[in-house]
N, C-alpha and C positions, 0 to 999 in steps of 0.2 A: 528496364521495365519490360513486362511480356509483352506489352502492345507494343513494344518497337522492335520484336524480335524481325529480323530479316529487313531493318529498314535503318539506314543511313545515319547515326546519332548526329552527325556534321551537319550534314543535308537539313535534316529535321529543324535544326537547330536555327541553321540559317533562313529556313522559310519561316519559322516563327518571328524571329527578328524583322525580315522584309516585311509582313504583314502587318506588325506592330506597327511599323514606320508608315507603312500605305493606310495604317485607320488613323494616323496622328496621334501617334502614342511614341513618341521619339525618346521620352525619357525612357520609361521600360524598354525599347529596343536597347536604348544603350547600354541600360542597367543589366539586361539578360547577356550583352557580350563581354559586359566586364566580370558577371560572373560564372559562367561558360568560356571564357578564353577564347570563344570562337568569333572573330570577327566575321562581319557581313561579304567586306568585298578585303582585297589588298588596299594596304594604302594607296600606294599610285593611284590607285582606279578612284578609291576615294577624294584624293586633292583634282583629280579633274572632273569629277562630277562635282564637286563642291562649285568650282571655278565657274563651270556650264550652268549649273543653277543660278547663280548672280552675272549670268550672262558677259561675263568677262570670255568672248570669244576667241581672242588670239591670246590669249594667255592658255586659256585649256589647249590650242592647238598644241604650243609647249610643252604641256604636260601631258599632250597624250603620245609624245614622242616615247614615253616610261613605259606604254601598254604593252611594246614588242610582238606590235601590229606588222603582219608580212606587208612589204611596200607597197603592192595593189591596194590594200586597205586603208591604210594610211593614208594613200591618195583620196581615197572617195572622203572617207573621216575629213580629210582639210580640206577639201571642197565645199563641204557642207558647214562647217565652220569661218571659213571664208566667207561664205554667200547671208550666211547668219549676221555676221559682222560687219558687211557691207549694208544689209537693210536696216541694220539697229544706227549706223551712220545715215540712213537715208533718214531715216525716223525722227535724231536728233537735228535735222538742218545740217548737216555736214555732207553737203552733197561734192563740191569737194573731194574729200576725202574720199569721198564712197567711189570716185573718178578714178584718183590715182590707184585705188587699192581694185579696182577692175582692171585696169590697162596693165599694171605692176607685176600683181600677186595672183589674179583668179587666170585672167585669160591665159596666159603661157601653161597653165595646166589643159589644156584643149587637144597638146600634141601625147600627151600620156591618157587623156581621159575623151576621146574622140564623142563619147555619147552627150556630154555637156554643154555641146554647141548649143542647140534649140533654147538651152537657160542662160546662157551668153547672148544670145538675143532680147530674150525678155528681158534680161536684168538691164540691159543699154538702154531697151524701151522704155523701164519705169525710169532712167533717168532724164531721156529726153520729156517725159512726163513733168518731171519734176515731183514725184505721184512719193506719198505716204506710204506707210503698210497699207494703210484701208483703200487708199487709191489703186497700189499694187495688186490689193485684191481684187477688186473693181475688173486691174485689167488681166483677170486671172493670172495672174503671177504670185505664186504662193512661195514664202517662204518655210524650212525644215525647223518645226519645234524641239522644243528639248526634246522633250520623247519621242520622239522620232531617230534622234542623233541619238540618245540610251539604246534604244532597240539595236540602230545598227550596229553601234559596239558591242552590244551583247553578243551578239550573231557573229562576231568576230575574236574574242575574247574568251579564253577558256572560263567556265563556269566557276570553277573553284576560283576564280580571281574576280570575276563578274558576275553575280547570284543574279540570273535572267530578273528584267522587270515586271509584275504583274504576276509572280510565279502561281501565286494562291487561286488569283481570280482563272488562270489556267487552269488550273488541273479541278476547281469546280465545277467550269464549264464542261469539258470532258467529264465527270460524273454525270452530271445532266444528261450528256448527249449516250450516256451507258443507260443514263434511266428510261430515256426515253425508246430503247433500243427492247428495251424487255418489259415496258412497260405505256405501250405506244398511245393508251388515250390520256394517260396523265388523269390529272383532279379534273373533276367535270362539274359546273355549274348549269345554271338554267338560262337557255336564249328567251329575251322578251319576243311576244308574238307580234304583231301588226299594230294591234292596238296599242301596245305600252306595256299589256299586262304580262305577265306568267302564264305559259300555255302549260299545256298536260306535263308532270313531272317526267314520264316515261319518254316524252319526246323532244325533240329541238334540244338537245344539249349540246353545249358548247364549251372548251376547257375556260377554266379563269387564268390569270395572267402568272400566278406564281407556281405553276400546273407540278414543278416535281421541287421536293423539299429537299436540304442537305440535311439537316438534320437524322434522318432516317432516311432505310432502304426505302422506296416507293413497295407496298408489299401486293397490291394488286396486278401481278404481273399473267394473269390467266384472263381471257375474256371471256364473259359469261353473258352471251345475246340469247334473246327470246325472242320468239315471232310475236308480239302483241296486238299487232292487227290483219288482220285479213280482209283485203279489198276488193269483193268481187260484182262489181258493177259492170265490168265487159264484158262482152257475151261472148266472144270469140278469143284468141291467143293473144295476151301483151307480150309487145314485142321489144319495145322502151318504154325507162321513165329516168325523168329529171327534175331536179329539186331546180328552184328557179333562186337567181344568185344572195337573193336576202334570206332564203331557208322559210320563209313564209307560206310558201305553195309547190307544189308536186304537181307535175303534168305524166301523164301515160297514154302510147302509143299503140293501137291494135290493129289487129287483122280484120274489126269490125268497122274500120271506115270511121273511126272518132277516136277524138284525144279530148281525154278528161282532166280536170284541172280539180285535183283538191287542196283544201286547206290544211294547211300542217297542223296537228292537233287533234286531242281525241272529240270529236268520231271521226276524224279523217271524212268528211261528205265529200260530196260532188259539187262542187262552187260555179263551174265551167264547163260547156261541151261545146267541145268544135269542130262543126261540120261540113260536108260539101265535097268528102272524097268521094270515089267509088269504086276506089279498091283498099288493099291494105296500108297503112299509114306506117311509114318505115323507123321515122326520124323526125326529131324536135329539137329546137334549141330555144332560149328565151333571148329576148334582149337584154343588154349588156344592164338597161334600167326595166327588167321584168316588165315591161309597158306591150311587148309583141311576143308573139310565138311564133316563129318560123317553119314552115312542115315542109316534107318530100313524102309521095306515095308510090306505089306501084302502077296508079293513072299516071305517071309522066306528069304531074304536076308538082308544083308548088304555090304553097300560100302559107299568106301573110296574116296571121287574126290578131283582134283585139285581145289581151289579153283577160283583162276583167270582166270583157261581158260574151265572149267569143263571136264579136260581129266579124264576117270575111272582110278583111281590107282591101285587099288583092290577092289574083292568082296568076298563076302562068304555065302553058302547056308547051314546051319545047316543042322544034320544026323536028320532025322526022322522030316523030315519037322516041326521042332522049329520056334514056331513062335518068331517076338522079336518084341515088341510094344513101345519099350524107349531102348535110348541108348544117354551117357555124355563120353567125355574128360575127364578126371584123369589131362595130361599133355598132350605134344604135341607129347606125341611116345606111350599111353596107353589109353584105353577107357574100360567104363562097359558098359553091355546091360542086360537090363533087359528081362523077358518070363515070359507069361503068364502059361508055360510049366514048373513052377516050379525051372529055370535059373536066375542066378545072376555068373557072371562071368565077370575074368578082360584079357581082350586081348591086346596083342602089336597090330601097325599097319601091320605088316605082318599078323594079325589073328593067333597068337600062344597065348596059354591059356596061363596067367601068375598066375591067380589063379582062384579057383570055390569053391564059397560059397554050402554048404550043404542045400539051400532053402526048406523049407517044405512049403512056400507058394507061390499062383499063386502072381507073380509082377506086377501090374500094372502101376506104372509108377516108374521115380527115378530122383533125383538131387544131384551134387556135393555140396557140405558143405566147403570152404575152413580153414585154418587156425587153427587145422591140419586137414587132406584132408578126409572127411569123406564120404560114400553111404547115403542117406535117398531113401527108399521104401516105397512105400506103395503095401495093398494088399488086394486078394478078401476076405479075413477075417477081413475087419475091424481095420486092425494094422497098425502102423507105426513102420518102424525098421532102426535103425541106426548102421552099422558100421564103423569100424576104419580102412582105408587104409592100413595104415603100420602095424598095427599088426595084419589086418585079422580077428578082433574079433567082432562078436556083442555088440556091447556094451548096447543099448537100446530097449526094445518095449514097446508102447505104446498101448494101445485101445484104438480105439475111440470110436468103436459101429455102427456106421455108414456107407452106401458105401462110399470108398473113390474113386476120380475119377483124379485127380493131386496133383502135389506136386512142390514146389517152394523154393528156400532159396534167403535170400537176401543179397547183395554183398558184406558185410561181415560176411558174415556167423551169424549174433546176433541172426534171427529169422528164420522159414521157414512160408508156407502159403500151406493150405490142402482146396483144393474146395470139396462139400461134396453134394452128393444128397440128396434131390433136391432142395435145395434152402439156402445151408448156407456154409459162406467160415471161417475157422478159422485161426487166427495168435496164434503160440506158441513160445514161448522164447527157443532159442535153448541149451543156458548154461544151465536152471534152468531147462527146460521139464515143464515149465506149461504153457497156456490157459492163454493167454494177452486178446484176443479181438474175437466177431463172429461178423459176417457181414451179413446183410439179402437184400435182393431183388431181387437179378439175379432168372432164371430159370435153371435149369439143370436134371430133372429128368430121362429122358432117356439117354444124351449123354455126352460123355467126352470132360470137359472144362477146357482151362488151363488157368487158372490166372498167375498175374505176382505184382510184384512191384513196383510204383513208384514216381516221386519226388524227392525233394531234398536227403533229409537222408533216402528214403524208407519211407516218411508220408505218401505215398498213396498204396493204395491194389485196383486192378482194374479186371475185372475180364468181360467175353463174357457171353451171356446170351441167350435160347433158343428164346426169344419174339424179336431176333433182334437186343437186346441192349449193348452198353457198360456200365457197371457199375462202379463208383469209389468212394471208402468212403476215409473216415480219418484213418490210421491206428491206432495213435493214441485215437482219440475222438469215432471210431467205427461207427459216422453219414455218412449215404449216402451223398455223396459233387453232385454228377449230374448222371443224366441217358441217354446217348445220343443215340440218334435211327441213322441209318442210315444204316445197312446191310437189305436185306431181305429174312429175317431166320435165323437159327441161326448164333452166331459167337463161332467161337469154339475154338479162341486161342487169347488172346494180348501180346504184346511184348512192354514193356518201352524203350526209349534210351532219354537222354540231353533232357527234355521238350517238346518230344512229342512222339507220341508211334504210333501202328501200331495193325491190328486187319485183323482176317481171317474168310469167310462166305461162308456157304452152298451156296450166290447167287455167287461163281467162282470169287471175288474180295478181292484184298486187298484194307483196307482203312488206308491212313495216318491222323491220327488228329494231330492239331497243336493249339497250342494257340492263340485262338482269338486277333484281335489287338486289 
C-alpha cells in the first residue's frame, strides 16, 4: 500500500494486532495473525505471559527461563515473581508457606541483588502482621502487578519476540505532545465568570479537556492575538499586573501610588483601588484564596489589603529604611519578601518574622515553586538560588553569569523562566537544574522585565520588550511564534490567564490581548 511506503509491514502488523487485543477484540487479533502469518509475540513469551495472567507465579518463573534473559535480568524477573507468589500465598491463608518460600527461595537472592533488602524487611513485616494484600497495603508494602512484570520484560526482551505493551497508546501520546509543540493553545472553550455565567467570548478562555484530536492534524498552528482592550485608568507608568489564581480579576501596579483591581471581562472596569502608598508600587501577589493582596513600594513599605473592597489590613515600614522590591504568598497566612538590602525573610500576616534566611546576596526578584513549596531568587551576582520551605535550607545555586532581571515558575512547578539582559530569556528544568531552551528577540538592556508563561501545558514563554513589544515563542521548539506591537515604550510585565493575557507600559496602560476570531 502507498501509505505504508517507508514503514515496517511486520511492525505495522503487529501493533494492529496488540491494539485489537487492548480494545477486547481478541478474536480479530487472532484472526488478523492467522491471516497475516505474523504472530504478536514468540511462543515462549506467549506461554509465559499466559501463565502470569492466571497468576500461576512459579510456573512462569519456569517458563521464563525460555526468554534467554542475560542472568542480571532474570534475577530481578524472579525476584519479582517470587515476591508475587509469596503475597498470592499471604492472600490465600497460607502464611506458612509464604514463611518457607521467604527463608528458602526469596532471601538468599539478597547476596546477588544487594538493593532488595529494604523489601526483605517489609515482606517479614507483613508477615509478623499477619496482614492481607489490603493490610499490606495499609502498611505500604505494595506488591509488583502483572503490568508491571510485562513492562520489565519488555525492557528486557528484544521487541521482535516481545511487541512493547501499550505500543498504541505510546506513540498517540507522543503525537499529542507534537501537537501541542506546534500548536500550543490547543481547542479553547469559555471560562465561567464569578457568578456562574459566560463572560465576554473574547476573554477568560480556557482549553477544554479533549484540547488536540488524533483524528487530524490540529491545523491552527499560527497565533493570531489582538489587542481588544485598552486600560487606561493610571495616570502614571504600569509597572505590574496579575491575574488573581481563579482568573476572575486583574490587579495592576503603578508609578502612581495605586493598584487597581478589575473584573475580568468586557468592559474590564475598575472594581478596586488600593491606597496608602507614597511612592511608586513595585509588586503584587494575591493570596493563594484571592481573599488579600500583598504590595511592596518604593516607600520601603509593605501592605496587606482587602481584597474586594480594598480596606488596608496592615502595613509595615522596615528599620533602616529596607527597601523590598518582590514579595510571594507561601499560603494564605505567610509570605516572603525579598531586598535588595541583602533580605530574604518569611512573615506571617500580622508581620512577625517566621524565619530569615542569612542572604549574602542583593535579591532581586523571587517566585514560589510549588510541590514541595520552595524560594527561587535571583541576584545582583549573576545566581540563582533555591530554597526548601520546610526545612529552611539552600538547597541549590546556579550561575548564570549574566544580569539577571526576573524570575518566573510554571504552574506546576516542572520548569522556571529567567529574563536576562539584554536580550535573552532562558527556560530550565526545575527537577534536573539544566538549560531546556533560550529565547531571543525582546529588548531589555536597561529595565526590569517580567515574563511569564503561557498556553495550554506552559507551550509558550511570552515576555514585554523595551521597542514596545509583546514577544511569544514556542517553549518547546524555542521559535519566536509572533511579535505584537501595541504599547508605546516599553512594556514591563505580562500576565497569562485561560487564552488570553494581559501586558503593562511606561504609556500608563494596561492592554488585554485576546485571540483573534
Amino acid at each position: 500500500m502507498d501509505s505504508l511506503k517507508g514503514l515496517d509491514r511486520t511492525q505495522v502488523v503487529r501493533l494492529l494486532e496488540q491494539s485489537l487485543k487492548d480494545l477486547g477484540y481478541d478474536s480479530l487479533s487472532k484472526r488478523l495473525q492467522q491471516e497475516s502469518s505474523i504472530p504478536l509475540n514468540d511462543i515462549e513469551v506467549d506461554d509465559f505471559l499466559a501463565l502470569l495472567a492466571k497468576h500461576k507465579f512459579s510456573a512462569a518463573e519456569q517458563a521464563a527461563q525460555c526468554l534467554k534473559l542475560d542472568p542480571s535480568d532474570f534475577l530481578k524477573i524472579s525476584f519479582l515473581l517470587k515476591k508475587c507468589y509469596f503475597f498470592s500465598l499471604i492472600d490465600n491463608g497460607q502464611r506458612d508457606e509464604a514463611l518457607d518460600l521467604l527463608r528458602t527461595e526469596i532471601s538468599p537472592l539478597q547476596s546477588k541483588l544487594g538493593w532488595i533488602e529494604g523489601e526483605l524487611r517489609d515482606m517479614a513485616l507483613v508477615l509478623q502482621k499477619e496482614a492481607s494484600q489490603y493490610a499490606a497495603s495499609a502498611l505500604d508494602v505494595r506488591w509488583p502487578s502483572v503490568e508491571e512484570i510485562i513492562q520489565e520484560v519488555s525492557r528486557m526482551v528484544d521487541p521482535g519476540r516481545l511487541f512493547p505493551p501499550g505500543r498504541l497508546v505510546q506513540l498517540i501520546k507522543q503525537a499529542e505532545l507534537h501537537q501541542q509543540a506546534v500548536a500550543p493553545l490547543g481547542e479553547i472553550g469559555v471560562i465561567e465568570s464569578a457568578d456562574g455565567t459566560n463572560g465576554d467570548e473574547k476573554v477568560g478562555k480556557m482549553p477544554t479537556t479533549n484540547a488536540y484530536p488524533i483524528l487530524l492534524d490540529y491545523s491552527n498552528h499560527k497565533l493570531h492575538y489582538q489587542c481588544s482592550y485598552v486600560l487606561d485608568d493610571h495616570k502614571d507608568e504600569v509597572w505590574f499586573v496579575r491575574f488573581s489564581h481563579s482568573g476572575h480579576y486583574l490587579c495592576s501596579t503603578s508609578s502612581d501610588q495605586t493598584v487597581l483591581v478589575y473584573k475580568v471581562g468586557a468592559p474590564y472596569k475598575v472594581c478596586t483601588i488600593l491606597k496608602g502608598a507614597t511612592k511608586a508600587i513595585m509588586y503584587a501577589s494575591w493570596s493563594p484564596d484571592d481573599t488579600k493582596i500583598l504590595t511592596c513600594s518604593l516607600d520601603c513599605h509593605i501592605r496587606i489589603y482587602n481584597a474586594s473592597d480594598g480596606e488596608l489590613i496592615n502595613s509595615m515600614e522596615f528599620p533602616n529604611r529596607t527597601k523590598v522590591w518582590t514579595c510571594e504568598w507561601i499560603d494564605n497566612y505567610q509570605f516572603v519578601i525579598g531586598s535588595p538590602d541583602k533580605k530574604l525573610i518569611i512573615l506571617d500576616q500580622d508581620f512577625k518574622t517566621v524565619y530569615s534566611w542569612q542572604a549574602q546576596h542583593r535579591v532581586s526578584d523571587l517566585c514560589i515553586a510549588p510541590d514541595p513549596a520552595r524560594v527561587l531568587t535571583i541576584s545582583h551576582d549573576h545566581h540563582v538560588h533555591i530554597y526548601d520551605v520546610a526545612s529552611r535550607r539552600l538547597e541549590h545555586t546556579i550561575r548564570i553569569g549574566k544580569r539577571l532581571t526576573s524570575i518566573t515558575v510554571s504552574k506546576d512547578g516542572s520548569h522556571f523562566l529567567l529574563s536576562i539582559s539584554p536580550d535573552e530569556l532562558q527556560l530550565w528544568d526545575m527537577r534536573r537544574l539544566v538549560l531546556v531552551n533560550k529565547f531571543y528577540g525582546q529588548q531589555q538592556p536597561n529595565y526590569v522585565i517580567r515574563s511569564c508563561f503561557g498556553g495550554l501545558h506552559d507551550q509558550l514563554v511570552l515576555s514585554g520588550s523595551e521597542d514596545g513589544r509583546v514577544y511569544v515563542w514556542n517553549s518547546q521548539l524555542g521559535n519566536l511564534v509572533t511579535a505584537l506591537a501595541g504599547h508605546q515604550g516599553l512594556v514591563n510585565c505580562v500576565d497569562w490567564c485561560n487564552g488570553s493575557f494581559a501586558s503593562a507600559g511606561d504609556d500608563k496602560t494596561v492592554r488585554i490581548w485576546t485571540a483573534a476570531e
